[in-house]
C-alpha positions in Angstrom: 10.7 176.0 114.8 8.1 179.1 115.5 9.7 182.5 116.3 8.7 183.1 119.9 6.6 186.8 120.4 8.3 189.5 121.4 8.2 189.9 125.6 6.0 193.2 124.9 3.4 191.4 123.2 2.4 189.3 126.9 2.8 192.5 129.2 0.3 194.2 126.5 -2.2 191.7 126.8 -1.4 191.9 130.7 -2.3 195.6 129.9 -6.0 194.9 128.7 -6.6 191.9 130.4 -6.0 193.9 133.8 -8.0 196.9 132.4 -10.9 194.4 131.7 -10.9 192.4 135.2 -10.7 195.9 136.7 -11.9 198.2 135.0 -11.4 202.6 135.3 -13.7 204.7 135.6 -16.9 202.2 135.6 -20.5 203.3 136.7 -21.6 206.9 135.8 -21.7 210.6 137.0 -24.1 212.3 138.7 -25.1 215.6 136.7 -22.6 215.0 133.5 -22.3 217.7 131.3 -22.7 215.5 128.2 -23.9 211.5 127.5 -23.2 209.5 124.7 -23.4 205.9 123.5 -22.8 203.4 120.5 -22.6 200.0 119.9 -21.3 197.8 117.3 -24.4 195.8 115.9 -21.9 193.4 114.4 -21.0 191.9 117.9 -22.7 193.7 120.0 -20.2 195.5 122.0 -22.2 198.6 123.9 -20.5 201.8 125.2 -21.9 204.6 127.4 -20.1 208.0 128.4 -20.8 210.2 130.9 -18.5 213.2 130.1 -18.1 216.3 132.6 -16.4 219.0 130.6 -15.8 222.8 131.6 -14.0 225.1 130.2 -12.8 223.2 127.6 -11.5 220.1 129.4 -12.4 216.6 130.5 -12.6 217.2 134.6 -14.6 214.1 134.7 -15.9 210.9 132.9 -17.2 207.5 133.5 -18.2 204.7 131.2 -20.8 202.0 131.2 -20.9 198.9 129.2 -20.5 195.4 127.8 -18.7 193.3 125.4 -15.4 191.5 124.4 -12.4 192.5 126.7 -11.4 194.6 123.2 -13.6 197.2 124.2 -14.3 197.3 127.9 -10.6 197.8 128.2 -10.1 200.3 125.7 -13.2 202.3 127.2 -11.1 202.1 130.5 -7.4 203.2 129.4 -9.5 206.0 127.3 -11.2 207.4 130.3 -7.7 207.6 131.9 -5.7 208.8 129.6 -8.1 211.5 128.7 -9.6 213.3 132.0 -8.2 216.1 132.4 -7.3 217.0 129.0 -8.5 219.8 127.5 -11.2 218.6 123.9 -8.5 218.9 121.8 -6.1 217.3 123.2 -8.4 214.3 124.0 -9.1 214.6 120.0 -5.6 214.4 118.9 -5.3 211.3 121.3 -8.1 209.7 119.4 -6.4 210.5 116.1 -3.4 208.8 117.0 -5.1 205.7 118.2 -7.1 205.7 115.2 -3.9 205.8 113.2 -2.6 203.4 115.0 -5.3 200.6 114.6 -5.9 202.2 111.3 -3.2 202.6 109.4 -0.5 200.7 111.2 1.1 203.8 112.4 3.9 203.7 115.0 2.2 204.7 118.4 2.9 208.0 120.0 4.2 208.4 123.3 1.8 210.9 123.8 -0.7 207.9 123.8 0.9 205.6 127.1 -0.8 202.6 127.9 -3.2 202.6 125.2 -0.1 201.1 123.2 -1.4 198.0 124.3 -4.1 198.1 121.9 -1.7 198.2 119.0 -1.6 194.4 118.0 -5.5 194.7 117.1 -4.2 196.2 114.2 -3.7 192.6 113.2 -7.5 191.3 113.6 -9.3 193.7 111.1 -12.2 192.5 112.4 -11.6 193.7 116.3 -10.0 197.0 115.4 -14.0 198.2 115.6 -14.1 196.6 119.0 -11.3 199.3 120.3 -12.4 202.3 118.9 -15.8 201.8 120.1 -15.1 203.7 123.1 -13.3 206.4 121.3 -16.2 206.9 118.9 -18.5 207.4 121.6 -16.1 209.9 123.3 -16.2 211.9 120.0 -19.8 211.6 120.1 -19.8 213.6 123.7 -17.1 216.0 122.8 -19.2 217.3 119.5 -22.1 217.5 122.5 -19.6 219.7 124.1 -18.4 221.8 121.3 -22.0 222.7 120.2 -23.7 226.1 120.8 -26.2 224.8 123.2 -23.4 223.1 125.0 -21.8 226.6 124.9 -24.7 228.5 126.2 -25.0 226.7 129.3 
């Protein structure tokens, strides 16, 4: 007799299946501050970020893209859990999603829906998929911490 999965597991997937058919924060912005994108060449996932930062925090971002629900919907619970955060705070997030999909650690409140993404950690091979999006939104936050950046 199999062990039925926990009831959090189905409102999880619920989580990125509804941030896939309806995604946050599609299309782009109309003077960002800072653009970035990446793609995984292994399945081709693709990524774009249009960041508007000021005075050290997110005020606005959009995202572009396509690939497996994995990443469209981490790209979309990124964008919301980070606007309006100032870069380091978005950073730390990323850290602890990293460490989460990473290194199997326990997810941080400070981190809300993107718990979600947690049983990814179980497909070695999709953990890329989710932090697509989060690599790309390093990407554009180095953009935003650099001199030029600065001088503008």
């Amino acid at each position: 007799m199999a062990i039925a999965e926990p009831q959090f597991d189905d409102l999880y997937r619920e989580v990125i299946i509804d941030h896939f058919r309806k995604p946050r924060n599609r299309g782009t912005l109309p003077a960002p501050s800072q653009h970035a994108e990446g793609m995984n060449p292994v399945c081709g996932d693709e990524i774009a970020l249009d960041l508007d930062v000021s005075g050290g925090t997110i005020a606005a971002l959009a995202f572009t893209g396509q690939g497996c629900s994995i990443s469209q919907s981490s790209a979309s619970m990124m964008t919301q859990q980070v606007r309006g955060r100032s870069i380091v705070e978005a950073e730390r997030i990323a850290d602890l999603v990293s460490a989460m999909l990473v290194d199997g650690a326990e997810p941080s409140a400070e981190i809300g829906d993107l718990e979600a993404l947690q049983g990814v950690a179980k497909f070695p091979v999709r953990v890329k998929c989710a932090l697509l999006a989060w690599k790309v939104l390093r990407e554009g936050l180095d953009q935003a911490k650099s001199p030029a950046a600065a001088a503008l």
